[in-house]
C-alpha positions in Angstrom: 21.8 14.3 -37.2 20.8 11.4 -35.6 17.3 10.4 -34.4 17.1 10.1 -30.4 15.2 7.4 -29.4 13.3 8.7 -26.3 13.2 7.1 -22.9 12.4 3.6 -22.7 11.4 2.0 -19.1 12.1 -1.4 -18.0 9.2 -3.0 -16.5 10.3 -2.8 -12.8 10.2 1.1 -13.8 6.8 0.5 -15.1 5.5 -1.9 -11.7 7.2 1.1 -9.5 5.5 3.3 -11.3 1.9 2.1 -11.2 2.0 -0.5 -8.4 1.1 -3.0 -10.9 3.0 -6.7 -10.7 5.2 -8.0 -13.5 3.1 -10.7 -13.8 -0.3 -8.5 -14.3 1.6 -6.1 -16.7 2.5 -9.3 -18.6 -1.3 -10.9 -18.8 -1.9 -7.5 -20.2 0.0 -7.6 -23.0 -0.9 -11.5 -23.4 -4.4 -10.9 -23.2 -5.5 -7.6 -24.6 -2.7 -6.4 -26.7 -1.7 -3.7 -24.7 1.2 -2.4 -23.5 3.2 -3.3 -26.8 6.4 -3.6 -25.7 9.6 -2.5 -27.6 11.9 -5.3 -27.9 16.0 -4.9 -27.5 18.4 -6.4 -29.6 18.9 -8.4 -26.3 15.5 -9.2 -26.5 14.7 -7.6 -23.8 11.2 -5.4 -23.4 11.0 -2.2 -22.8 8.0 0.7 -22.5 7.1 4.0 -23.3 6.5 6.9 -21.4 2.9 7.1 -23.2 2.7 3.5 -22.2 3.1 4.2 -18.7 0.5 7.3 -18.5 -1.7 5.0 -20.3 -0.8 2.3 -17.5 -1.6 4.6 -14.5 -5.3 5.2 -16.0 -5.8 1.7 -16.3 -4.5 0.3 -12.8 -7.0 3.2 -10.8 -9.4 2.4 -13.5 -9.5 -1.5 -12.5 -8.4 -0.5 -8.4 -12.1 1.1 -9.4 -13.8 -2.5 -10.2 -14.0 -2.0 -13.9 -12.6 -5.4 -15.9 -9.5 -4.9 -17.2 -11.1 -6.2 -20.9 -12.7 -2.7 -20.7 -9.9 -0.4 -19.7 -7.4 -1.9 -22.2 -10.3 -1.2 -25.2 -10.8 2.2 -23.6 -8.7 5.7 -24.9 -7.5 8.1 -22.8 -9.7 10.7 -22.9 -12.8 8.1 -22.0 -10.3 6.5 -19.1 -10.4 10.0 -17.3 -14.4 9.9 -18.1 -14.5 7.1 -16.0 -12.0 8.0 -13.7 -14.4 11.0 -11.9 -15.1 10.2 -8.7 -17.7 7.9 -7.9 -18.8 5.3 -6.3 -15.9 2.0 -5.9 -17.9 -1.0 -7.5 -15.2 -3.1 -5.8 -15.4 -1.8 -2.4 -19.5 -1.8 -1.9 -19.7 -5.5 -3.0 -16.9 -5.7 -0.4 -19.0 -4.1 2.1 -22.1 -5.8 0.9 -19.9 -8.8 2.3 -19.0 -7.3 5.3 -22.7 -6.4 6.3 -23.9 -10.1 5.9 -20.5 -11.4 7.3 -20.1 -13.5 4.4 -16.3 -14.2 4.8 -15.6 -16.6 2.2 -17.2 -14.2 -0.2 -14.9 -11.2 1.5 -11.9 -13.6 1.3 -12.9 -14.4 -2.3 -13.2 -10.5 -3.4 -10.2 -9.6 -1.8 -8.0 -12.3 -3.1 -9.5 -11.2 -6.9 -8.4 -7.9 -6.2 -5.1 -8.1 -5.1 -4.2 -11.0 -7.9 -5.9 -8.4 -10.8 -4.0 -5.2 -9.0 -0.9 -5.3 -7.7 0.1 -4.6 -3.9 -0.3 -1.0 -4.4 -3.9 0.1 -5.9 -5.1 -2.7 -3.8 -3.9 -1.3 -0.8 -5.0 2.3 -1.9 -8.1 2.0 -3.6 -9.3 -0.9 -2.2 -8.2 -1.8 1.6 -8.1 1.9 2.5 -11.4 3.2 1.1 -13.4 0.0 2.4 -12.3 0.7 5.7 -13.7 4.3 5.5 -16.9 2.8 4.4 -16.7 0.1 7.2 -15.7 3.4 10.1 -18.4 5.5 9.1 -21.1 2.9 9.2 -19.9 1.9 12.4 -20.1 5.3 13.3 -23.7 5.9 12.0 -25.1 2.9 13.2 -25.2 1.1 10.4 -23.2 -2.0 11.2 -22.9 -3.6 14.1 -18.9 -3.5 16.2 -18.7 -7.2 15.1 -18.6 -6.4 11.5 -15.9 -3.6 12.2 -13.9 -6.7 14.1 -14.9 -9.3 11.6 -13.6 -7.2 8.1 -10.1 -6.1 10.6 -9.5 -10.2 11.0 -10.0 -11.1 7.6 -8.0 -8.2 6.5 -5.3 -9.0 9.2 -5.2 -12.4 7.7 -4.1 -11.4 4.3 -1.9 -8.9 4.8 -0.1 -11.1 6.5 0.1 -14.0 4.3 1.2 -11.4 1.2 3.6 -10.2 3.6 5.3 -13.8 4.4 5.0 -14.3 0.1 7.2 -11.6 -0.5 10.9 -12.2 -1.4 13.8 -10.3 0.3 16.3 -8.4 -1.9 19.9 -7.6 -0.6 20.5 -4.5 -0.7 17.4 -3.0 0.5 18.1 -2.8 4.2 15.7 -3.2 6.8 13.0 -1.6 8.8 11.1 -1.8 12.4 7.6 -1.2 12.4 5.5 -0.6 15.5 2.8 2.1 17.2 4.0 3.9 20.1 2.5 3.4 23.9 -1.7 3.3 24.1 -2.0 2.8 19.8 -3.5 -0.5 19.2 -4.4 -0.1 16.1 -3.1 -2.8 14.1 -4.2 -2.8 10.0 -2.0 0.4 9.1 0.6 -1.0 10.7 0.3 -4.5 8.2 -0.2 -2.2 5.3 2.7 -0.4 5.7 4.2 -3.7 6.3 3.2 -5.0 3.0 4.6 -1.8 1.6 7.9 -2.2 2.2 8.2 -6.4 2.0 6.2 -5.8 -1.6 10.0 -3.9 -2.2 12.3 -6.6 -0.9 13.2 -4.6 1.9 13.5 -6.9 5.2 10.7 -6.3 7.4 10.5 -6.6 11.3 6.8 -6.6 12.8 7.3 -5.5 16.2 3.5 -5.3 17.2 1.4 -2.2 18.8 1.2 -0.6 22.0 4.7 -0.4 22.8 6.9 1.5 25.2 9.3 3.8 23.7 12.4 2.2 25.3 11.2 -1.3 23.7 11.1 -0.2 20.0 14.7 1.1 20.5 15.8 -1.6 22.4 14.2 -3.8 19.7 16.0 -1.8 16.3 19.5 -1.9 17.8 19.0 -6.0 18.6 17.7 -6.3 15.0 20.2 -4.0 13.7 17.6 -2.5 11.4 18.5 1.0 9.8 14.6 2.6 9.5 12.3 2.7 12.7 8.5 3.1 10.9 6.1 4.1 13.3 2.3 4.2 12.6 -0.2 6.7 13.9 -4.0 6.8 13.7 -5.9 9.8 13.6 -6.2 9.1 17.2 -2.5 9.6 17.9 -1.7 12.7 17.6 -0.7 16.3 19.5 1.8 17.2 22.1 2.3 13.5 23.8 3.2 11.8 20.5 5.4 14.2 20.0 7.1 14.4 22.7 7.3 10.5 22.5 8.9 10.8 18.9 11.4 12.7 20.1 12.3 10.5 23.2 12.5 7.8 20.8 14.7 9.8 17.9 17.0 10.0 20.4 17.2 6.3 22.1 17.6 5.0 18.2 21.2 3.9 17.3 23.5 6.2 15.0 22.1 5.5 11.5 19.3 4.3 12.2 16.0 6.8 10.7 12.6 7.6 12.2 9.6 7.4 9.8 6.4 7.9 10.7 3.1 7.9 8.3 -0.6 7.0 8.9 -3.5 9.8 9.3 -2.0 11.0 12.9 1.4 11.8 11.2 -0.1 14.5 8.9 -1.4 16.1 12.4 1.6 16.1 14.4 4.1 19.1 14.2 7.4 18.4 12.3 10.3 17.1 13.9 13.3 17.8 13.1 14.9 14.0 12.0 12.2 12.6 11.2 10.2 11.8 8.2 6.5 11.8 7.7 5.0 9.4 4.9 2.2 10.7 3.5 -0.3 8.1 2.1 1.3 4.7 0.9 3.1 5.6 -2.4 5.8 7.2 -0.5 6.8 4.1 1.1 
């Protein structure tokens, strides 16, 4: 009987799968042996399922702010060790940063980040948490409103930039993102942004605070088929639901509602349209 080989991932499966770039996944291997590809007749490399697993670990490990040197010496078992919740090395010298309002050494940190990460963890375990950290010290008195402002400009800044970077597939169609009427806030809308150019698809930036009409208006002259809509925990409840629904139905035939942020999880299904629930759904 013969042997059968078992699964073997190409390594867009692998940067799907772990958020990691081809180029990082690459440096890896280059650098500290690991993953050890399998190589096709065609010459070709391909991965392992254990390779992957062993992947994940190491992307949230390094997303953490441990150097990659470590976590590709490091076994599984000790991975998870590290793995246990604690505090992001990465995000409080971020926030150190952000409390002096050193931007060059914020612009610095985040651009070593997302180059050693990939779009995803970055987004995730970096961008994400650090602006929980920056909200709540807001919110105790810790910081000052201009540090809020001054992190949401630098931050505004790249995401922007790695937005313009990214390459358009065909294929992939295209989506509208926007916030609906009295939502101005702006950095999960650039995230989710990223999200989707990071996959080729074509991505239309329609801006915030927007009437209803507008962002249908807008998707039929772009002829986009996905309308992505971003709510904050502010925007939530009976209004933006009703407003969903006035905008599923302006929307042209074909064209799908999405919405994600921390409002979505909040606001009562609607039949039509999807919720996104964190970014790795995107």
């Amino acid at each position: 009987m013969a042997k059968v080989e078992p699964e073997l991932l190409s390594i867009g499966d692998i940067c799907s799968e772990t958020g990691l770039s081809a180029d990082v996944v690459r440096v890896w291997e280059r650098r500290y042996g690991f993953p050890v590809p399998v190589r096709l007749p065609s010459g070709h490399r391909r991965y392992r399922q254990e390779d992957l697993h062993q992947l994940r670990l190491m992307a949230e490990a390094v997303a953490q702010g441990h150097r990659p040197s470590l976590v590709a010496r490091t076994g599984e078992a000790a991975l998870k060790r590290l793995l246990i919740p604690k505090d992001n090395p990465r995000v409080e010298r971020l926030f150190e940063a952000v409390t002096t309002l050193e931007t060059d050494g914020m612009r610095g940190l985040l651009k070593e980040s997302i180059d050693e990460l990939g779009w995803k963890p970055f987004l995730q375990q970096v961008v994400a948490p650090l602006l929980d950290r920056v909200g709540m010290a807001w919110a105790e008195g810790a910081i000052d409103i201009h540090h809020e402002h001054l992190v949401t400009e630098v931050l505004e800044d790249l995401l922007r930039q790695l937005r313009l970077d990214c390459r358009i597939l065909p294929g992939l169609g295209s989506v509208l993102l926007s916030t609906l009427p009295g939502e101005r806030h702006r950095l999960g809308l650039l995230m989710a942004a990223l999200a989707y150019a990071s996959q080729g698809v074509r991505t239309e930036l329609l801006g915030v605070d927007l009437p209803v009409a507008s962002i249908a208006q807008a998707a039929r002259a772009l002829k986009v088929d996905r309308v992505a809509i971003s709510l904050s925990i502010q925007s939530s409840g009976e209004t933006t639901r009703r407003l969903l629904m006035d905008l599923k139905d302006r929307l042209p035939a074909g064209c799908h509602l999405l919405i994600g942020g921390q409002g979505a999880v909040r606001t009562r299904k609607i039949e039509g349209v999807e919720r996104m629930i964190g970014l790795e759904v995107l």
